[in-house]
C-alpha positions as CSV (number, residue, x, y, z in Angstrom):
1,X,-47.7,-39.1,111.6
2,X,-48.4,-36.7,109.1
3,X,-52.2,-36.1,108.5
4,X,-54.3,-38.0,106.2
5,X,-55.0,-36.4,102.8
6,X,-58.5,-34.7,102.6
7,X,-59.6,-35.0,99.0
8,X,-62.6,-32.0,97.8
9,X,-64.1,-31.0,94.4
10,X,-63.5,-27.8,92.8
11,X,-65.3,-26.3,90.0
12,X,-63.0,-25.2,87.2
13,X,-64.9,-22.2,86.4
14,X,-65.7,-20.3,89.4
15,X,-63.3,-22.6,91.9
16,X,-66.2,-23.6,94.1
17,X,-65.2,-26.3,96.7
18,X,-67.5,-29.5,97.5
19,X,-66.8,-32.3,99.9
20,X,-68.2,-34.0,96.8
21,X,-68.7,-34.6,93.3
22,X,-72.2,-32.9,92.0
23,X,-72.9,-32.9,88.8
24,X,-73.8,-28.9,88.3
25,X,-71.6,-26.4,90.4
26,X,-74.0,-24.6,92.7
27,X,-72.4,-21.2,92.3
28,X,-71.9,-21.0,88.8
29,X,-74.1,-23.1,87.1
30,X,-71.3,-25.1,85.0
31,X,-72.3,-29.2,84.2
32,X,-70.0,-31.4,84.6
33,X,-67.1,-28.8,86.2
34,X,-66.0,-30.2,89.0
35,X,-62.8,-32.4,89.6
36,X,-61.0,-34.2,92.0
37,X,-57.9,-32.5,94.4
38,X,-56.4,-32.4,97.1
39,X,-56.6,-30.3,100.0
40,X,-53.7,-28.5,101.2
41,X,-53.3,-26.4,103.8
42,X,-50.9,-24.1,101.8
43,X,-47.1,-22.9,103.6
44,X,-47.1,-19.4,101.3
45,X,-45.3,-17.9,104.2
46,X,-47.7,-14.5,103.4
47,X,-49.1,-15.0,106.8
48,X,-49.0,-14.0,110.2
49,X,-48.4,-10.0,109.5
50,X,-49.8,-8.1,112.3
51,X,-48.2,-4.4,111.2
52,X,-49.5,-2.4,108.2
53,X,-48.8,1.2,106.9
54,X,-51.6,3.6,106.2
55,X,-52.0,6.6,104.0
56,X,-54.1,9.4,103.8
57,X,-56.1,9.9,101.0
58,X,-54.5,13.2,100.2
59,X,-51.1,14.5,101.2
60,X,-47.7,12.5,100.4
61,X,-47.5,9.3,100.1
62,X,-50.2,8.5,98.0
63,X,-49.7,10.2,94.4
64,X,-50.4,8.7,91.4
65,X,-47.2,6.5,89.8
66,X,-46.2,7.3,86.3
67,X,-46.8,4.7,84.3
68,X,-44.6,3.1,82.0
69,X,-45.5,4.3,78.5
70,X,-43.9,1.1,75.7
71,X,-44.1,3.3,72.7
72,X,-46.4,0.5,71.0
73,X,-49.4,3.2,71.3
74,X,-52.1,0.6,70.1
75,X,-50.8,-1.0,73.5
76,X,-51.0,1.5,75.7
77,X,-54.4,2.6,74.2
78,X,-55.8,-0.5,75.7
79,X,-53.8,-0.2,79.0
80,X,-55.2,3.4,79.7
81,X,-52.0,5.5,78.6
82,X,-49.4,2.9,79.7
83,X,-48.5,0.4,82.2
84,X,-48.9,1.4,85.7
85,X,-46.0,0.4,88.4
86,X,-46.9,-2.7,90.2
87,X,-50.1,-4.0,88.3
88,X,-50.8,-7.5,86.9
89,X,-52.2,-7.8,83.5
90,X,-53.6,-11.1,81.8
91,X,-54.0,-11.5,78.3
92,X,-55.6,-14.4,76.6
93,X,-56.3,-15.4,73.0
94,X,-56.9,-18.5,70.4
95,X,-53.4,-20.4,70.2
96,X,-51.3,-18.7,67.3
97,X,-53.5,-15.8,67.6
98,X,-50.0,-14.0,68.5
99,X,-49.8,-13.3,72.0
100,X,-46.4,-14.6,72.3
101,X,-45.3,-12.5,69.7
102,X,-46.7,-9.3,70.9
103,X,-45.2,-9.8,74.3
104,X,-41.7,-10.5,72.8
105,X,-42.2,-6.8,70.8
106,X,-43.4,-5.1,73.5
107,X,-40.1,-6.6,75.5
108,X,-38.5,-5.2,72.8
109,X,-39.8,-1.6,72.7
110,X,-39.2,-1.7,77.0
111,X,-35.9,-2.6,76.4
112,X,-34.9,0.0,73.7
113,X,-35.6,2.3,76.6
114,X,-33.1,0.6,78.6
115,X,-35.1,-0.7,81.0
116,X,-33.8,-4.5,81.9
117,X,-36.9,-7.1,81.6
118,X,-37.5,-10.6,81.9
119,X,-39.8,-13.4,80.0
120,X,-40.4,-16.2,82.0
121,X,-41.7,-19.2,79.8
122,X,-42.9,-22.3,80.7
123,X,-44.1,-23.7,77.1
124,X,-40.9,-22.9,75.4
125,X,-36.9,-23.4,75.9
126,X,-34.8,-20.5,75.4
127,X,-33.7,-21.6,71.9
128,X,-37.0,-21.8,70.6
129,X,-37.6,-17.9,72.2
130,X,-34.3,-16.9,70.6
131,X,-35.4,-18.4,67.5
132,X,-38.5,-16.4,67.3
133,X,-36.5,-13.1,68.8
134,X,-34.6,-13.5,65.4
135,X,-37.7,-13.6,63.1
136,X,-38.9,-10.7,64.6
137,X,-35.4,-8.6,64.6
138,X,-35.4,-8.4,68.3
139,X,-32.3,-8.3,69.3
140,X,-30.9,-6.7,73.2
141,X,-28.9,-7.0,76.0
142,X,-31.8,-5.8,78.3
143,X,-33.6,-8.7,77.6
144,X,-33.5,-11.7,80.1
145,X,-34.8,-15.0,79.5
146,X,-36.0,-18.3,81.8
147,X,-37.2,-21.4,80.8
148,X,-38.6,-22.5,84.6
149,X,-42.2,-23.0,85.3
150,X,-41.7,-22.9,89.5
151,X,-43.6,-19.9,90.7
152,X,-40.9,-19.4,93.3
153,X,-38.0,-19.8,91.0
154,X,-38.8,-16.8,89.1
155,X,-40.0,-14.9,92.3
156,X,-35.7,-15.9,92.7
157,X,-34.7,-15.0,89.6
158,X,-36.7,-11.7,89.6
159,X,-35.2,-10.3,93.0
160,X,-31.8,-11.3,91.4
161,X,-31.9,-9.9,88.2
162,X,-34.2,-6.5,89.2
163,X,-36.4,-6.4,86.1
164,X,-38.8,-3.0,85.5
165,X,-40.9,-5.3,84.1
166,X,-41.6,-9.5,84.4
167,X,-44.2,-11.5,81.7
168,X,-44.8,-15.6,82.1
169,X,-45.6,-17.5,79.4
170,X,-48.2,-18.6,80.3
171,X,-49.8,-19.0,83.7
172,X,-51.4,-22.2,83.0
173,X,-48.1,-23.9,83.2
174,X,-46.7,-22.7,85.8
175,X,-46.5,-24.1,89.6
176,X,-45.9,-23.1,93.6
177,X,-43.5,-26.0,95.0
178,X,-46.4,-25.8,98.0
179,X,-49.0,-27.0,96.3
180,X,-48.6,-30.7,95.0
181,X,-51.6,-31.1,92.1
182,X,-50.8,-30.4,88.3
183,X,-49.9,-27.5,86.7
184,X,-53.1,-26.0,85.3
185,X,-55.4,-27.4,87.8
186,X,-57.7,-24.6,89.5
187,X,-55.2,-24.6,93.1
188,X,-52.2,-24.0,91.2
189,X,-53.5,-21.6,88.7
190,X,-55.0,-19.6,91.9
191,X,-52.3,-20.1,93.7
192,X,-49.5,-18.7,91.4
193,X,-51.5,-15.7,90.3
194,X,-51.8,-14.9,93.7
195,X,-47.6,-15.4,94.4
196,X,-47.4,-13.3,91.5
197,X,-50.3,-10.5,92.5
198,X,-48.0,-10.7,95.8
199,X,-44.4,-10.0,94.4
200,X,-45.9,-7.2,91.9
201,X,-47.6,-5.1,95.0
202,X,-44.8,-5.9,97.0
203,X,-41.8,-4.2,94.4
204,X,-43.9,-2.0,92.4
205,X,-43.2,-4.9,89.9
206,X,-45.6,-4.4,86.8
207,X,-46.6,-8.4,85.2
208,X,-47.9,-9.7,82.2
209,X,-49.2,-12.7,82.3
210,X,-50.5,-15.0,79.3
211,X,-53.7,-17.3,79.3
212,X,-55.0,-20.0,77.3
213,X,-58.4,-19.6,76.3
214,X,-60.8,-22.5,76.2
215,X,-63.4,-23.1,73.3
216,X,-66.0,-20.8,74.0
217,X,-62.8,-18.0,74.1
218,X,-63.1,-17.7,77.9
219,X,-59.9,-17.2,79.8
220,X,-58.8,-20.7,80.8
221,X,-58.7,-21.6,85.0
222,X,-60.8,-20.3,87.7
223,X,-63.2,-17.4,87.2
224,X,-61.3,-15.5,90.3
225,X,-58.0,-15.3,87.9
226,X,-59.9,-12.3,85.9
227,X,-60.8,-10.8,89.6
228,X,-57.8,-10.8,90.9
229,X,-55.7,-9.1,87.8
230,X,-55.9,-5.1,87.5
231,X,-56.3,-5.8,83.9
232,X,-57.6,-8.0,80.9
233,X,-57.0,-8.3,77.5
234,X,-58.5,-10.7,74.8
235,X,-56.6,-10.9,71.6
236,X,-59.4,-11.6,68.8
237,X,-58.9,-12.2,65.2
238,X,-59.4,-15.1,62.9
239,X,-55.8,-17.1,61.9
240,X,-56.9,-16.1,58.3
241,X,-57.3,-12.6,59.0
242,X,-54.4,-10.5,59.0
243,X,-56.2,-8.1,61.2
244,X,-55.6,-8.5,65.2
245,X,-57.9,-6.8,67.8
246,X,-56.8,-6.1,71.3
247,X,-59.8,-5.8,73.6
248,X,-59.6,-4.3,77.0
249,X,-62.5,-5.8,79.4
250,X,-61.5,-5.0,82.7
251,X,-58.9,-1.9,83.3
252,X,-58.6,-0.6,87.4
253,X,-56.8,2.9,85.8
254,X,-58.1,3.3,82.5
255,X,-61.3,2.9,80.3
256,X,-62.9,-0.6,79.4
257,X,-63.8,-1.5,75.8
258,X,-61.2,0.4,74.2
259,X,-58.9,-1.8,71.5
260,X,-55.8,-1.7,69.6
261,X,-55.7,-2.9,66.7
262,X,-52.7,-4.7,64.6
263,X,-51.9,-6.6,61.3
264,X,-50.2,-9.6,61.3
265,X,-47.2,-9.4,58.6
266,X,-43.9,-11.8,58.4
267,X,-41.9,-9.9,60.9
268,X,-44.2,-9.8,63.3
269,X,-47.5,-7.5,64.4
270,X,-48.3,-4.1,62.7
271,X,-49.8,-1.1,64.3
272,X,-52.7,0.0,62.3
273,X,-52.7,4.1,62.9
274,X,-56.6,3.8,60.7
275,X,-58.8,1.4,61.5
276,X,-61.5,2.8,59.3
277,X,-59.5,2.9,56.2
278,X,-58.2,-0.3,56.9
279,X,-61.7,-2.0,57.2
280,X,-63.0,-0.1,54.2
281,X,-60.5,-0.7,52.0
282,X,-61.4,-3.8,49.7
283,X,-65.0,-2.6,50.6
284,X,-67.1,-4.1,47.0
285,X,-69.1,-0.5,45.4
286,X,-72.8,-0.6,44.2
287,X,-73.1,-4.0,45.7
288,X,-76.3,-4.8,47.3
289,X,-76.6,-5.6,51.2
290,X,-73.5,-3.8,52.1
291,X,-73.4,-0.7,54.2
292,X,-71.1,1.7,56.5
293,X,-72.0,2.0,60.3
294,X,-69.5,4.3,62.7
295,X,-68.6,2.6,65.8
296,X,-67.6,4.1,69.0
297,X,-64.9,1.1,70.4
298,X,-64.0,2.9,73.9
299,X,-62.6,6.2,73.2
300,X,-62.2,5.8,69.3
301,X,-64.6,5.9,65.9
302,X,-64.1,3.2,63.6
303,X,-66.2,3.0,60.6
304,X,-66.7,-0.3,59.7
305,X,-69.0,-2.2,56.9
306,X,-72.0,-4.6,57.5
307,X,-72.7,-6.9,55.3
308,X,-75.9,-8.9,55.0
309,X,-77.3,-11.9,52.5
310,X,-81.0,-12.5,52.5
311,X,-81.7,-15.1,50.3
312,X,-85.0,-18.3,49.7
313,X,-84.1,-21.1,51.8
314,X,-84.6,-24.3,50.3
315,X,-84.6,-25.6,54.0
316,X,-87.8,-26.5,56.1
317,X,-86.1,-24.0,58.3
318,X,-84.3,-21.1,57.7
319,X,-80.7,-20.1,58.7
320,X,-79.6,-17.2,61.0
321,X,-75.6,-16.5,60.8
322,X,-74.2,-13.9,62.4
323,X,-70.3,-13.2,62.4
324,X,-69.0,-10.1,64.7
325,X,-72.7,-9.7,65.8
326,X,-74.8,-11.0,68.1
327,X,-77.6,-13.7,66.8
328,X,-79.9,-13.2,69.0
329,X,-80.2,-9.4,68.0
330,X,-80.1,-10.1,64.3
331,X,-83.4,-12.1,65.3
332,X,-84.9,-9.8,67.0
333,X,-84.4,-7.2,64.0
334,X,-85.6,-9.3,61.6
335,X,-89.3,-10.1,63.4
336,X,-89.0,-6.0,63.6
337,X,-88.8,-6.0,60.0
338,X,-92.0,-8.7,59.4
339,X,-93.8,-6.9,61.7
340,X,-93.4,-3.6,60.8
341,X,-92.1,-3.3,57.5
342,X,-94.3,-6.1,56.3
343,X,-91.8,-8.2,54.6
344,X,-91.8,-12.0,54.1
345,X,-88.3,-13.2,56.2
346,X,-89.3,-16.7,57.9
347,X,-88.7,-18.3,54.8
348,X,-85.5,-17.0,53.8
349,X,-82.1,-17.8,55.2
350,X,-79.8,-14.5,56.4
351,X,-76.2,-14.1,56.7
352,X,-74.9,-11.1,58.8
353,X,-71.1,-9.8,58.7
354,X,-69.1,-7.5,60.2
355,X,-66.1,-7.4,57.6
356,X,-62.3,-7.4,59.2
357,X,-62.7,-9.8,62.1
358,X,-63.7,-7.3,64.6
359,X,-67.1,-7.3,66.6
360,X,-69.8,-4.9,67.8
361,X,-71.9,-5.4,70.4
362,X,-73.2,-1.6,71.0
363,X,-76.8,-1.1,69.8
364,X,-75.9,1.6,67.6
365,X,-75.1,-1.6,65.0
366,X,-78.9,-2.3,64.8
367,X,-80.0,0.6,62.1
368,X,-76.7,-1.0,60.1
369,X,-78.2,-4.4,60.2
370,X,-81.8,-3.4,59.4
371,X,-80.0,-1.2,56.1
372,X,-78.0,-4.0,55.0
373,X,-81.2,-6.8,55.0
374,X,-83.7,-4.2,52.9
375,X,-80.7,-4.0,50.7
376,X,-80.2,-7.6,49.7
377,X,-83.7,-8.1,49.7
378,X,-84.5,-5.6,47.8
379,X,-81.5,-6.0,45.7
380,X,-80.9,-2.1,46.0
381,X,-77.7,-0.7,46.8
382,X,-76.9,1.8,49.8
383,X,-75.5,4.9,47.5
384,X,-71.3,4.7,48.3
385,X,-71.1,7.7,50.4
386,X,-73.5,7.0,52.9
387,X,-73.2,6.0,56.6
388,X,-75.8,5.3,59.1
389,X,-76.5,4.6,62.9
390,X,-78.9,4.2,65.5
391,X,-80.7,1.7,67.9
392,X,-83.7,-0.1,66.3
393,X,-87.0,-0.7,69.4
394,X,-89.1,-3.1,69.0
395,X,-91.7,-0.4,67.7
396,X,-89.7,0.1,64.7
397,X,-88.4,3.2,66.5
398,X,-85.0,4.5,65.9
399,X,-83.4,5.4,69.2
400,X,-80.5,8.0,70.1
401,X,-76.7,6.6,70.9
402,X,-74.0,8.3,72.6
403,X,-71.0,9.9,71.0
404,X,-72.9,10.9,67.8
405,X,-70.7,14.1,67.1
406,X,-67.0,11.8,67.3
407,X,-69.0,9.6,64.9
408,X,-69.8,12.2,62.4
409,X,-66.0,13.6,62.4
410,X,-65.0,10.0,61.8
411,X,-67.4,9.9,58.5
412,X,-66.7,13.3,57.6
413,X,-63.0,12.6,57.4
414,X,-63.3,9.7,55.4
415,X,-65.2,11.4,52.8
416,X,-68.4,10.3,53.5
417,X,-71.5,13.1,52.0
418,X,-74.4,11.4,54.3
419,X,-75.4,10.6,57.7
420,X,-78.5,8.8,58.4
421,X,-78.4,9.2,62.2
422,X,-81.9,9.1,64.6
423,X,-83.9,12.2,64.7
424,X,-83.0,12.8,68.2
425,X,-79.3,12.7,67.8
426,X,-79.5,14.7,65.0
427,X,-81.4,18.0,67.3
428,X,-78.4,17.3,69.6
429,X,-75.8,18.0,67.9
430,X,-73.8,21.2,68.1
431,X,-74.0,24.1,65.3
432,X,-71.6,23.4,62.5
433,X,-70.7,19.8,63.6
434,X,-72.4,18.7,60.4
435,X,-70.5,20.4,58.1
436,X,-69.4,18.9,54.6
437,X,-71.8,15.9,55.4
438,X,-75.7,15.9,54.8
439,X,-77.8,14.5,57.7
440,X,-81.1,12.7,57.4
441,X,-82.7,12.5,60.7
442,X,-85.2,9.2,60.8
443,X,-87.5,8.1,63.4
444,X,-88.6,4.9,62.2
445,X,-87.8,1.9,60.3
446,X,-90.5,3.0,57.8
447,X,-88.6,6.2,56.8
448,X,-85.5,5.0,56.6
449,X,-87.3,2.3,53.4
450,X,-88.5,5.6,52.5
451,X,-84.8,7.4,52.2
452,X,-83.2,4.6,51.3
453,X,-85.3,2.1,49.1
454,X,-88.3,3.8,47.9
455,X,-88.2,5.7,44.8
């Protein structure tokens, strides 16, 4: 008699188990996150091992593999130099955001280099892939395809065919034949990524795997899918920007925070070699509120501009918008600025942008924001040439950042003349690093109205 079905709860966030239903997962803190499954005792035939080999920590056996460089170098920027042997990557992003696409190119670049690869999808048949293939001029004979959503079919398919390299479209829809809920649920999502984190450590197999994303941009499924990837990728963009960013949050073998980033033209996505010039170029001159701030975005400067509308609200309370920024930082700048600047704020409503699509969330944005409000309050402009950056305390201070010197090459390339930077990074920089650009040290918000506004 086969045993009776044991039904539990798990949390579609973190993948918390309850005998049942509450109405707040204890581990995570999610309302309303927990659903009905069924327990199985799963058959994934990965047990039961009782040899293992060992290595020492130097000596043979244990060098470093070469990774597999794609020759899309925003790509490998964001995958640490290129993609190492045997890891699992996830990347998520909005729907149409171009995911798809950019795994079908960087098929396409593998397979120049005739290495034999295969897309698994589980959304689309192979007509509707070789449709797309033909928009984008993709055309090879290295290039497998499989419609199939069974985990173990394409664990099949992949020790028949040999691929150097296997992506699945996308692992929400995909199944293990052992486990008997819906594709999507939390078990099967955990339970294929971990087939798949399996037959990648087992044959040196490097994966891509694509996510959906839910509304708040999280990675769809069980929090543990991020943990148990070597490596993450968000692709961020608006679908009416043409710009694409490709944000690294977790690497195991290469820097976090670093991006790539592409424009979106008819034949598919565009490497942009300069960021900087690319942001700045429809950038409005001797326009009030707008200014240029240098941003370090892991190992590379981008200069982009900030943009800020302070205007009377006719609301009994005012409005705080912030786009690429974070709102709770624009609000602590602004009670900086009634505090210790002086000037009226609670009654007007302010509108922050970071223009391109991309986001900052280092501290160095703050002097940027605080430049860009005086500005359209004061209905000054920020002289054309000028750049500035620097954390803003809540004394008014104006605090050091790192990288300040990669910054200032950035600015100084770009034909930039001046650099208001904080005093402190400004006595730490090297001799003749500031040549061909003036720098104004400041220490507090008051100077900088000072430099900029007074006069």
């Amino acid at each position: 008699m086969p045993p009776k079905e044991q039904k539990v709860y798990l949390c579609t966030a973190c993948g918390y188990e309850s005998r049942k239903w509450l109405g707040r997962c204890p581990e995570c803190g999610e309302w309303d996150s927990l659903n009905e499954q069924i327990k199985q005792k799963l058959r994934t035939g990965r047990t039961g091992r009782t040899t293992a080999e060992v290595f020492p920590l130097t000596g043979e056996g244990g060098e470093e593999p070469v990774r597999l460089v794609t020759g899309i170098s925003e790509l490998d920027r964001t995958l640490g130099g290129g993609i190492v042997p045997g890891s699992m990557v996830l990347i998520g992003g909005d729907p149409g955001i171009g995911k798809s696409t950019l795994i079908l190119q960087l098929l396409a670049a593998l397979a120049g280099q005739k290495h034999k690869v295969l897309y698994a999808s589980g959304e689309e048949s192979v007509g509707q892939i070789r449709m797309r293939a033909e928009r984008l001029n993709v055309r090879s004979e290295h290039i497998f395809l499989a419609a199939e959503n069974s985990v173990q079919a394409i664990i099949g398919l992949s020790n028949e065919v040999r691929p150097a390299f296997l992506a699945v479209d996308s692992i929400q829809t995909m199944f293990s034949e052992e486990v008997t809920s819906a594709p999507g649920s939390v078990t099967q999502v955990r339970e294929s990524a971990s087939l798949f984190v399996h037959l990648a450590k087992r044959t040196d197999l490097p994966i891509i795997l694509i996510g959906h994303v839910t509304k708040d941009g999280s990675i769809a499924g069980p929090r543990v899918l991020e943990h148990m990837v070597d490596t993450v990728l968000y692709f961020e963009g608006d679908s009416g920007q043409v710009f694409r960013v490709l944000r690294t949050v977790k690497n195991r073998f290469g820097s976090t925070n670093e991006i790539g980033v592409f424009e979106m033209k008819e034949s598919g996505l565009a490497e942009v070699d300069n960021p900087s010039a690319l942001f700045l170029a429809e950038r409005p001159v001797n326009v009030p509120g707008s200014v240029v701030m240098p941003s370090i975005e892991g190992t590379r400067p981008i200069l982009v501009e900030v943009q800020a509308l302070v205007s009377p609200s006719s609301l009994g309370t005012a409005r705080r918008t912030a786009i690429g920024a974070d709102p709770q930082r624009l609000a602590l700048l602004t009670a900086v600025l009634e505090k210790k600047i002086g000037v009226t704020l609670f009654d007007h409503d302010i509108f922050l942008n970071i223009v391109g699509g991309i986001r900052i969330d280092e501290p160095a944005l703050d002097l940027g924001v605080i430049v860009a409000l005086l500005s359209s309050l004061y209905e000054k402009v920020v002289e054309p040439t000028t750049v500035v950056c620097g954390e803003v305390g809540l004394a008014g201070e104006i605090r050091a950042v790192g990288q300040m010197e990669l910054r200032l090459r950035e600015a100084q390339r770009l034909g930039f003349k001046t650099f208001l930077m904080p005093d402190s990074s400004s006595r730490q920089l090297e001799a003749g690093a500031a040549k061909g650009i003036q720098v104004h040290p400041v220490r507090t918000v008051h100077e900088v109205v000072e430099r900029l506004f007074v006069g």
